[in-house]
VOMIRO-525742 format. One record per atom (N, C-alpha, C): x, y, z; residue in three letters. Coordinates in pm, whole numbers, plus 50000, padded with zeros to 5 digits. Example, Ala and Ser with C-alpha at 12.3 -4.5 7.8 and 13.67 -1.06 7.14 Angstrom:
2
513194943150780ALA/512304955050780ALA/513204967050780ALA/512854977550708SER/513674989450714SER/512905000350787SER/
***
This chain:
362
409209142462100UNK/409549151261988UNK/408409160761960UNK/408829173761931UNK/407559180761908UNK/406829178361736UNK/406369173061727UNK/405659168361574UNK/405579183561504UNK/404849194761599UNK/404729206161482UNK/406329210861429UNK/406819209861506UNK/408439216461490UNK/408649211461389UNK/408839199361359UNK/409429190361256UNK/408759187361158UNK/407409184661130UNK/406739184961040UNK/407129204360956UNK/406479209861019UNK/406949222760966UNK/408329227260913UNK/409209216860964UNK/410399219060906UNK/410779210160773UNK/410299198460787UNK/410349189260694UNK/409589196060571UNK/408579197860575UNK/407859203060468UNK/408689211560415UNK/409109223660467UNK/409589236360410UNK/410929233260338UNK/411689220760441UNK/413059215960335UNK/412829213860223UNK/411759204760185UNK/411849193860059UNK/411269207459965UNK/410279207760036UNK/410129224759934UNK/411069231359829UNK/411869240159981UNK/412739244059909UNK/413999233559864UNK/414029226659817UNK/415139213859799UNK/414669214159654UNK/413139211259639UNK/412769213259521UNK/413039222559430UNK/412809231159488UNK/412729250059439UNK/414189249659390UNK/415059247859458UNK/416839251259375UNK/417029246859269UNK/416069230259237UNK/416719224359138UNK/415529227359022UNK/414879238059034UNK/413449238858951UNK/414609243158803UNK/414149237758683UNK/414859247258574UNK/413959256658503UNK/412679264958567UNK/412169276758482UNK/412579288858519UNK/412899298458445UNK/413609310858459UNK/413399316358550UNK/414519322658641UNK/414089327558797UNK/414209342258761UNK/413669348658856UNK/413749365858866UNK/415019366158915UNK/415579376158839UNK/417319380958890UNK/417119386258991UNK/418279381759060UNK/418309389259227UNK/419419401959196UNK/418829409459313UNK/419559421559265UNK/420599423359431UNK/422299431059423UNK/422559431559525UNK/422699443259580UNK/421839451959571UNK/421429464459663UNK/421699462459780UNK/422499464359886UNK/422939466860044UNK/422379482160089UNK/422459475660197UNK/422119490860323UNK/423369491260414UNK/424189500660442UNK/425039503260512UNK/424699496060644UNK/425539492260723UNK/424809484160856UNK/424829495460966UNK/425619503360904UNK/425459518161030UNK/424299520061053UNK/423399519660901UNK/421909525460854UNK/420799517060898UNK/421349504260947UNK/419919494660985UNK/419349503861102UNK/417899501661061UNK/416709505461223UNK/416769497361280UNK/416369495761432UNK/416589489961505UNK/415209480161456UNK/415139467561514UNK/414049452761501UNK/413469456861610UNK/412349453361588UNK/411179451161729UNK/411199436361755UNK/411459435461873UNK/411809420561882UNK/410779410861971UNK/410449399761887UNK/409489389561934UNK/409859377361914UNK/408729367261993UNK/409069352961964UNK/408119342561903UNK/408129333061839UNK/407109322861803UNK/406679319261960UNK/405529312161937UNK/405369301562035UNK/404309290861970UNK/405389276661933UNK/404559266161838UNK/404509253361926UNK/403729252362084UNK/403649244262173UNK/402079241862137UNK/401549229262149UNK/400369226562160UNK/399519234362293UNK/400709234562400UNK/400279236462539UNK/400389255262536UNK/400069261262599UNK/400569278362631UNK/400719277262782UNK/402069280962857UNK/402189276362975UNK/403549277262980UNK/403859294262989UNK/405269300962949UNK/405739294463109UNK/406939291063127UNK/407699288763254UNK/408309301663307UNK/408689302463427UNK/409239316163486UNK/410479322863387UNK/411449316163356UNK/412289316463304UNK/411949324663131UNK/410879316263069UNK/410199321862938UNK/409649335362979UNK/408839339463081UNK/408859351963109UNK/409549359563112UNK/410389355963180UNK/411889367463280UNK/412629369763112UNK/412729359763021UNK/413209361062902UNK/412639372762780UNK/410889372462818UNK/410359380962732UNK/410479396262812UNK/410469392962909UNK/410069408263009UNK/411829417662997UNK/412789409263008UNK/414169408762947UNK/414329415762866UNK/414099410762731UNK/414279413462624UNK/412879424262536UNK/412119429762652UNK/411589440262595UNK/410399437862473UNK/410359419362483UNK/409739417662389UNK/407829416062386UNK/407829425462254UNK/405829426562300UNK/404959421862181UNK/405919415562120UNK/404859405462058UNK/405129394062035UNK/404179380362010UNK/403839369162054UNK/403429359761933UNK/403979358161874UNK/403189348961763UNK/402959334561798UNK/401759334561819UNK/400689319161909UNK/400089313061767UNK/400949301461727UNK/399929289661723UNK/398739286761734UNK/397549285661606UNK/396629282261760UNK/396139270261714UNK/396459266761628UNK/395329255961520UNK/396299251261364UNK/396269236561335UNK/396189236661185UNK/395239231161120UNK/395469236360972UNK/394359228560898UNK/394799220660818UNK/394099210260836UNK/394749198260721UNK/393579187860671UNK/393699180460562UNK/392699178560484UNK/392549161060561UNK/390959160460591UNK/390469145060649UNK/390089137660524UNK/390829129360496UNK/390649116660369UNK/389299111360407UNK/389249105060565UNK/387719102460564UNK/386519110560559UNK/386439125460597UNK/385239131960540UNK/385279138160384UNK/386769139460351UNK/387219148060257UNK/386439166160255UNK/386979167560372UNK/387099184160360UNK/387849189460501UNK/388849196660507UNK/389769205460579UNK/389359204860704UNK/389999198660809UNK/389089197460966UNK/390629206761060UNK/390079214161167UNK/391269220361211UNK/391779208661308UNK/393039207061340UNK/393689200761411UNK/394779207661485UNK/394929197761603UNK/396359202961677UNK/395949212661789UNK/394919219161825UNK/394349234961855UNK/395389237761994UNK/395779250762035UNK/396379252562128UNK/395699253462219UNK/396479248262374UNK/395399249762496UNK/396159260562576UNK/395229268362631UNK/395959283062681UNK/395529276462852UNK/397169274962909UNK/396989271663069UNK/397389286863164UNK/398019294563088UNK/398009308063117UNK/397479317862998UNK/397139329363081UNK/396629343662949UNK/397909349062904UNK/398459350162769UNK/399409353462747UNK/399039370262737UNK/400929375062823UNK/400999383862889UNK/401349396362762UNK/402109392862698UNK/402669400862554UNK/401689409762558UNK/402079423762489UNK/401439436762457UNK/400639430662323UNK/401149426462258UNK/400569422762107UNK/400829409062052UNK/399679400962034UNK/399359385962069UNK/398879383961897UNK/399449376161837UNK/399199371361656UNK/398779360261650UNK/397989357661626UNK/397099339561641UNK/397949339561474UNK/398159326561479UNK/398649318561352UNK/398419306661264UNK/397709305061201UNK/397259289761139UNK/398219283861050UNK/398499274761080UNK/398909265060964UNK/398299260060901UNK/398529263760773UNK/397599251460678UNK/398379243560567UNK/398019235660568UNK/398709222360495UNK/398939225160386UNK/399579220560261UNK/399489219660133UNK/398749205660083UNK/398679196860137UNK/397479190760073UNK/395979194160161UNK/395449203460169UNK/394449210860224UNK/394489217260067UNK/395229225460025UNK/395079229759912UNK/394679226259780UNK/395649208659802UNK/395499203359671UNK/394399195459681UNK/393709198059739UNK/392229188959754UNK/390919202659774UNK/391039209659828UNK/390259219359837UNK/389689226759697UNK/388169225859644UNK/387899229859536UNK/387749245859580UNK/388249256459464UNK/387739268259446UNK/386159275659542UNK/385019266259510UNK/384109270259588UNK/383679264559676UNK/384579260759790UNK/384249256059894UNK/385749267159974UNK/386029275859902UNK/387139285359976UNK/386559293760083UNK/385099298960021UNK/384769310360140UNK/384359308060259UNK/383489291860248UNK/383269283860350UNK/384409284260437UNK/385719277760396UNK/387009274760503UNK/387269290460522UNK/387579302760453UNK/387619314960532UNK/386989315160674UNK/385299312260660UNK/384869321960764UNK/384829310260837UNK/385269292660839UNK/385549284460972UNK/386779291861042UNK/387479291760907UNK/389019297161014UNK/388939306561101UNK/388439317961055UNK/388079329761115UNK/387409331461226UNK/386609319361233UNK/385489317061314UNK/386189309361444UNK/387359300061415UNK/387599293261477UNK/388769302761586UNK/389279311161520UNK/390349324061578UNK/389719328661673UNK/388489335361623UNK/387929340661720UNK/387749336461846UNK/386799322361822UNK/386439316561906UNK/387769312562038UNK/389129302562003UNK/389649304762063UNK/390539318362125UNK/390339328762061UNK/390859342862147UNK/389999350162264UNK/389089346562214UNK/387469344862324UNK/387389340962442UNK/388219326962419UNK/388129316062563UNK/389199322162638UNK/390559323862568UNK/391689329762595UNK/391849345862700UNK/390349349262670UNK/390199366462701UNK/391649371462618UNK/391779369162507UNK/392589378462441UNK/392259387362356UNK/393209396962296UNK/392579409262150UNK/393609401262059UNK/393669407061951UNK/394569401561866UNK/394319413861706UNK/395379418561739UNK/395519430361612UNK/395999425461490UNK/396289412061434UNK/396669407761332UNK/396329391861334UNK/396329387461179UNK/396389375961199UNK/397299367161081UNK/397979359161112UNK/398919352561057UNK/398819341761006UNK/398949336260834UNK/398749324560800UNK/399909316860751UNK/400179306760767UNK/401559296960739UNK/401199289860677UNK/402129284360562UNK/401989274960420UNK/402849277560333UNK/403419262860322UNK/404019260860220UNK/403779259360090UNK/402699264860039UNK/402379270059933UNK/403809265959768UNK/402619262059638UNK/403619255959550UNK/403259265259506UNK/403479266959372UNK/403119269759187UNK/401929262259182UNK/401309250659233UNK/400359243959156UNK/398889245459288UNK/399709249659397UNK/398439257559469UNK/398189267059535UNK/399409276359433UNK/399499293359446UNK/397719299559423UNK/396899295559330UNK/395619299259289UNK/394909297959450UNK/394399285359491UNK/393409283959615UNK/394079290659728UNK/395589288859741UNK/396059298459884UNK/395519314159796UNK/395979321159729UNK/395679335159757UNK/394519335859722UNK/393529332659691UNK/392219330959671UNK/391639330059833UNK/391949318059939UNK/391439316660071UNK/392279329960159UNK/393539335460089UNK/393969345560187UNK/393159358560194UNK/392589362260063UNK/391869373460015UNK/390019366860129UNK/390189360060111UNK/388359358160158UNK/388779355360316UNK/389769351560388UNK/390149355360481UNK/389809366960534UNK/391099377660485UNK/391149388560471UNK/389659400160498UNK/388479392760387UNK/387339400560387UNK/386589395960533UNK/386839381460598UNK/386029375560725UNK/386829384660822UNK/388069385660861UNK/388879387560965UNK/388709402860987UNK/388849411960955UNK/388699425260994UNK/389979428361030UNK/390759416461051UNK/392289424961102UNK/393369422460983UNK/394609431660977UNK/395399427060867UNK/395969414160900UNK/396119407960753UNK/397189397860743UNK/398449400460701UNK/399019386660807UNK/400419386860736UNK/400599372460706UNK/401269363660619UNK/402079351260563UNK/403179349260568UNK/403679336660591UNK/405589333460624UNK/405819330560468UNK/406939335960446UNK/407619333260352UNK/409039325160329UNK/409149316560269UNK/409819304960280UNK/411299315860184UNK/412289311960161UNK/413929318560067UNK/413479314159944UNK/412789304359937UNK/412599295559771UNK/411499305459693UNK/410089307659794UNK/409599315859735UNK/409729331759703UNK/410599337159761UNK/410949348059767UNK/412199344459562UNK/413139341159586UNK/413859334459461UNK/412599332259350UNK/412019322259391UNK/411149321359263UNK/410019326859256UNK/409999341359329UNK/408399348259332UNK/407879349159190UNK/408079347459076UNK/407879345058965UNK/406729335158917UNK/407199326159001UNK/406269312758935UNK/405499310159091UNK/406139313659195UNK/404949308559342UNK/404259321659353UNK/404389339659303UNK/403789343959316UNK/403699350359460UNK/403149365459480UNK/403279370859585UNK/402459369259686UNK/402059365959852UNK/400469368659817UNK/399909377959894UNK/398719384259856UNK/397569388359900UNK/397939395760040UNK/398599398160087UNK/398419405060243UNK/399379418060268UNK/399099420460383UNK/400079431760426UNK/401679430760456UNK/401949419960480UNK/403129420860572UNK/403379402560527UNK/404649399860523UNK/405779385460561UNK/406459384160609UNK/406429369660675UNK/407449367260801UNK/408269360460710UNK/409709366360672UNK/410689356860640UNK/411299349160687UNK/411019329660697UNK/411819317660761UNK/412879316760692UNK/413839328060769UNK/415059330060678UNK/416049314860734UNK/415289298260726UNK/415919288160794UNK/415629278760697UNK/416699270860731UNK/415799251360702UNK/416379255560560UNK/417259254860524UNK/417869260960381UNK/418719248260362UNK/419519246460382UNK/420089230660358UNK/419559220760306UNK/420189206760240UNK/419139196660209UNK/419479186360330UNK/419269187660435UNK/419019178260544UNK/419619162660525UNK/418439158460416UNK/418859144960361UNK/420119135760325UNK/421039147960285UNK/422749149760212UNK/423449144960338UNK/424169133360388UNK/424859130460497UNK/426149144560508UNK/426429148660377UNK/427699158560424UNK/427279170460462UNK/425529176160438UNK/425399189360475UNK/425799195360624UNK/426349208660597UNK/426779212560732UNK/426049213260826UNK/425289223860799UNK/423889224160876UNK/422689227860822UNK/421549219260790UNK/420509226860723UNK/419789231760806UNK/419299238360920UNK/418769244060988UNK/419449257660961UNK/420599267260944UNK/421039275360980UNK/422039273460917UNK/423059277660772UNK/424139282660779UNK/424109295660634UNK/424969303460696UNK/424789315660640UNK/425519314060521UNK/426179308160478UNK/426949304360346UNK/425579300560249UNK/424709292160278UNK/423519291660204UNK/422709300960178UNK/422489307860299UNK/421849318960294UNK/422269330460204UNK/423429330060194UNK/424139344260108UNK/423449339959949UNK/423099326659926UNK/422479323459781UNK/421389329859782UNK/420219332759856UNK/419339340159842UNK/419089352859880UNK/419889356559987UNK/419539372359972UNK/419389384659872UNK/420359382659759UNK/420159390859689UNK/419029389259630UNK/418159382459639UNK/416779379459583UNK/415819391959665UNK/416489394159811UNK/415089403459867UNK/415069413859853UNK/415959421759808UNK/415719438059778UNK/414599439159656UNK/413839430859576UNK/412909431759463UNK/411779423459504UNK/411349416959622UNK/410349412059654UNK/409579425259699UNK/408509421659645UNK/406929429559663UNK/406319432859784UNK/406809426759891UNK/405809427559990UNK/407239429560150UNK/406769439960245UNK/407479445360301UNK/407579432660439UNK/408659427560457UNK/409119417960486UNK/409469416360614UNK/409059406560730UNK/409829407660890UNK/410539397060899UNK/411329395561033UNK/412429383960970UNK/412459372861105UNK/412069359561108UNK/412529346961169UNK/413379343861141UNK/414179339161259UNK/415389331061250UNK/415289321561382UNK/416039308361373UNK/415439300161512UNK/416359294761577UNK/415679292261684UNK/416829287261758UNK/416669271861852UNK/415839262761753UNK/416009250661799UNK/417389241961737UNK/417629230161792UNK/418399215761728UNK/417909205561727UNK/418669200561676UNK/418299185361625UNK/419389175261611UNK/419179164161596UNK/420609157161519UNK/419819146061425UNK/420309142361324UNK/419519133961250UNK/420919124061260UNK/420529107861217UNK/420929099161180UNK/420729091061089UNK/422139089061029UNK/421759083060907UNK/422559067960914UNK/422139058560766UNK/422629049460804UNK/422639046660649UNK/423879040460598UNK/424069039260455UNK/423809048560416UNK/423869062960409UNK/423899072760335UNK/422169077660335UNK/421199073460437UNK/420219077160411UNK/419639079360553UNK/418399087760589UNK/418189089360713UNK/417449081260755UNK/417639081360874UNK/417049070360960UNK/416129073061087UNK/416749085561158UNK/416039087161227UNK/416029107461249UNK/414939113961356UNK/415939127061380UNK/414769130161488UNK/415909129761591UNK/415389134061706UNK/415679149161766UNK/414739155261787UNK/414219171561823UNK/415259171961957UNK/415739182662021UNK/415999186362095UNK/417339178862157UNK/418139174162064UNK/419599163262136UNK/420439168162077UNK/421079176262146UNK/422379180762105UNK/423779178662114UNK/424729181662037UNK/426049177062016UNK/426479171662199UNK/426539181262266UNK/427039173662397UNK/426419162162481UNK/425039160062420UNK/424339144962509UNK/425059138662363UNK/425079138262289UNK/425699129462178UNK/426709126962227UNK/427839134062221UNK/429929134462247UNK/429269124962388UNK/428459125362529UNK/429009118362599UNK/428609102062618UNK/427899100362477UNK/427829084062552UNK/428889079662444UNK/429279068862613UNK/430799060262505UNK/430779051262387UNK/430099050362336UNK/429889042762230UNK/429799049062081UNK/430019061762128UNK/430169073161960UNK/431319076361986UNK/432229084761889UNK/433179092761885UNK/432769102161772UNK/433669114761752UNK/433409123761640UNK/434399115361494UNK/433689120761437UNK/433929114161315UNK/435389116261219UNK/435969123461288UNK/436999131861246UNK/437559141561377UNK/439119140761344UNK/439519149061533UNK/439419157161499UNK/439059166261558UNK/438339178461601UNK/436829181861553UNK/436209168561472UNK/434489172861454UNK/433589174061578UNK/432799187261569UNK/432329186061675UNK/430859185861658UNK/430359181461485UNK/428889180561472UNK/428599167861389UNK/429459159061380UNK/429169146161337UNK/429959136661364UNK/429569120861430UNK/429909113361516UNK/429179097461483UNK/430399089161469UNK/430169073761430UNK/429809069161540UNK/428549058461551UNK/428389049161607UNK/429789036361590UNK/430269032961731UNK/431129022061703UNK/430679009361723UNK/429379007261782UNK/429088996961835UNK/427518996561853UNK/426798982061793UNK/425458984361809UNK/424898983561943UNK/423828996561984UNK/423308998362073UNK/421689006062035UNK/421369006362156UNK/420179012662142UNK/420069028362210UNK/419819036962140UNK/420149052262218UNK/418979059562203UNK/417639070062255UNK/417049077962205UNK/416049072762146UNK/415549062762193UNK/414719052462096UNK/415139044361974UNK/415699045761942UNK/416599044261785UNK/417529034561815UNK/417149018361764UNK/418389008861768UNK/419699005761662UNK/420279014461684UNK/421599019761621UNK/422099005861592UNK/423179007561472UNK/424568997261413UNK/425789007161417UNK/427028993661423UNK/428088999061433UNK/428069008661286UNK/428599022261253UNK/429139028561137UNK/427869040461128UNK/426549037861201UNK/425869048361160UNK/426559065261212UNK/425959073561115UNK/426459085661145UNK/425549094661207UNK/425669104861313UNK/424919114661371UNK/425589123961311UNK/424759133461257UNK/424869147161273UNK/423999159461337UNK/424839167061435UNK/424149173661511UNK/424029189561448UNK/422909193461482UNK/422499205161409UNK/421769215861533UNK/422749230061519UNK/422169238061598UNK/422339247461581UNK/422369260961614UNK/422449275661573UNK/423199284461678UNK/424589286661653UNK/425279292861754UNK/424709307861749UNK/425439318961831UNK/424529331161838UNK/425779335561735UNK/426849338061689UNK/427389339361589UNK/426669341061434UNK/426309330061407UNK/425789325761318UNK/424339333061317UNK/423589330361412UNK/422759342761419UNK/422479356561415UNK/423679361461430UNK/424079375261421UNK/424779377961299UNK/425519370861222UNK/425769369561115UNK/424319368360982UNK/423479358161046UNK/422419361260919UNK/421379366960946UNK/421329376161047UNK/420769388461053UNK/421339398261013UNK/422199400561003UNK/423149408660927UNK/422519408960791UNK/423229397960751UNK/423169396260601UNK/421549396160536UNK/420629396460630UNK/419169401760580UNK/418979414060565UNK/419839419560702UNK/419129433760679UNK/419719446160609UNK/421059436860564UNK/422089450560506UNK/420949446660347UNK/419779438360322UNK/419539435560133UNK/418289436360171UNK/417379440060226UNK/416159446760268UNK/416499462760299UNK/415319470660268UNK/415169480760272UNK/415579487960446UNK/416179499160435UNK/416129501260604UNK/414659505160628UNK/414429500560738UNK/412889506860782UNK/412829494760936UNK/411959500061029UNK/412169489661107UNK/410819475761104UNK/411519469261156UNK/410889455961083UNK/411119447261264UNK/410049438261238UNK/409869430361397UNK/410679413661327UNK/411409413161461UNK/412399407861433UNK/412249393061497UNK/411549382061479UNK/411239369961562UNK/412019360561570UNK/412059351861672UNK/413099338961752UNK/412119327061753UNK/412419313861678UNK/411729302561686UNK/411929296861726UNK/411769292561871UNK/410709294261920UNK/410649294162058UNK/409359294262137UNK/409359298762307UNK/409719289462406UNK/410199279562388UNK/410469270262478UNK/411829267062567UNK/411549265162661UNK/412879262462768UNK/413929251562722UNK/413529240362701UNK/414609230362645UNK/415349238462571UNK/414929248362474UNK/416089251162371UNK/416499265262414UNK/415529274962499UNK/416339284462533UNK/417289288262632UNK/417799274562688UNK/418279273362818UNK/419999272062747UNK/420199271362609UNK/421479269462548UNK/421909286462540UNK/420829292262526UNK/421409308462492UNK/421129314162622UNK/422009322962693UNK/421789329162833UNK/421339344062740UNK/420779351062849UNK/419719360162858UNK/420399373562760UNK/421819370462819UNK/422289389662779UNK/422519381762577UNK/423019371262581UNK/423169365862439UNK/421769370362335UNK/420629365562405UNK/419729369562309UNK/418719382362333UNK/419709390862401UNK/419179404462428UNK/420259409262338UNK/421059403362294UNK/422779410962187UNK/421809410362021UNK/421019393962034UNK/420859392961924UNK/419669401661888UNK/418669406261996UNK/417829413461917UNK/417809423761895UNK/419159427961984UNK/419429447261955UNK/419799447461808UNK/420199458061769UNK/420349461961581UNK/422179453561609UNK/422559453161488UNK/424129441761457UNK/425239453561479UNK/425989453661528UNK/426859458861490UNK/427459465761358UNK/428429477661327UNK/428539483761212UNK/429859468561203UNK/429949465961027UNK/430929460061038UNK/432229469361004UNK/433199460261087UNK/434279468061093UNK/434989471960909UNK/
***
């Protein structure tokens, strides 16, 4: 399982899971549209959140394909060591090839308890490690890097130390920043506040509450999504847009989860004989009939799978629906994330459809 995938996703659910049910007054969303005739075209790029860098032929032929020239690399997170008690980087990426992309974005993650432990003046210190540490691996890499990108799930209660470390960033790095922006904070920019940089990557994903055995799909469905868009035509800060394209299936058992394994999708599920779909004609959730052991996970008769994935429909649909409530202007348009297991579900001309501009709707 890839741990960053899922950790990063987990976090950002409960987040926003939190965020819906917050009761302090939200900023009204407003529903300003852009004609879809009128969208600019996306500049189109991809994550890449592998510990390893070590694009396969196929990940090439995909970027060289699709025209795509920029790269958002992983390279490092930061997260807080209980035994020294202060922020140690972890995870660091190992570059087994020089990535080829025209324009290469080193990206840090940093934790939210990094935050909630991190005092005020020990911020400028972690600036110029981070900074220091970018460098250093873009160095080894022989890479340039014209921007740099910070990720966090950022609350209300450690809105202060993130834009505080983004600004002293900012003064170490010499290059602009940009920050991901989660749907919750964008909704409640009010109380989480804008921050500090040039540019946001909107994780216009992971919107669902996962946890809920009946949710459809929390990775991806645009019915959720339509709850927050009208929120982005009044956000502050000029906005680029993620959308992803991994799966998952989680399992639950008595109404609670149990397990969720990365990369298993509805059809390795449907074929072992010992599941059926849960309902005729379900084709994303499926009873265990009989105890076995599957995927690591030693299953009972009645547990439920639900499989979770992102058709290109659905993708083209909530790209749509971002860009008709954002301003027209063109905006770089990213796919999460670079890997073969999951891009081997979408063939080539599919996600060359999705990164051209959407169709006018009829």
């Amino acid at each position: 399982m890839n741990a960053y995938l899922v950790r990063w996703w987990l976090v950002g659910s409960c987040l926003l899971s939190a965020a819906c049910h917050t009761q302090t007054k939200e900023r009204s969303g407003s529903a300003a549209t852009v004609d879809p005739a009128d969208i600019q075209p996306t500049v189109p790029a991809f994550y890449h959140w592998k510990s390893t860098y070590a694009p396969t032929p196929p990940e090439l032929a995909l970027l060289r394909d699709s025209n795509v020239q920029t790269v958002y690399i992983r390279f490092f997170d930061v997260d807080w060591d209980d035994a020294t008690q202060q922020p140690v980087p972890t995870g660091p990426v190992t570059f087994r090839a020089k990535p080829v992309a025209k324009r290469l974005v080193p990206v840090v993650f940093i934790t939210n308890k990094t935050l909630l432990n991190l005092r005020l003046a020990n911020v400028p210190e972690l600036a110029r490690r981070i900074v220091r540490k970018v460098a250093q691996t873009a160095q080894a890499a022989a890479i340039t890097y014209p921007e740099l990108q910070l990720d966090c799930d950022w609350t209300r209660s450690t809105r202060t130390r993130y834009f505080s470390l983004l600004k002293a960033i900012a003064a170490e790095a010499r290059v602009p920043l940009s920050a991901t922006i989660r749907l919750h904070q964008v909704k409640f920019a009010a109380q989480t506040g804008v921050p500090p940089v040039g540019r946001g990557m909107l994780m216009a994903y992971n919107i669902g509450d996962w946890k809920r055995p009946e949710t459809h799909n929390s990775i991806l469905d645009p019915a959720d999504l339509r709850r927050y868009v009208d929120y982005l035509p009044g956000y502050l800060l000029p906005l680029d847009i993620a959308l992803p394209l991994f799966r998952w299936t989680i399992i639950f058992r008595n109404g609670r989860v149990l397990a969720l394994r990365n990369n298993l999708n509805a059809e390795q599920v449907r074929s072992q004989p010992v599941v059926s779909p849960t309902a005729s004609g379900d084709t994303t959730r499926f009873t265990v009939r009989r105890d076995t052991t599957l995927w690591g996970v030693s299953l009972r008769r009645g547990d439920l799978l639900r499989t979770e994935a992102c058709s290109l429909p659905q993708l083209l649909t909530a790209k749509e629906l971002l860009l008709t409530r954002l301003p027209s202007q063109t905006r770089t348009f990213t796919l999460y994330h670079l890997d073969s297991t999951v891009l081997h579900s979408y063939p080539h001309a599919a996600l060359k459809q999705l990164f051209g501009s959407p169709p006018p709707t009829p």
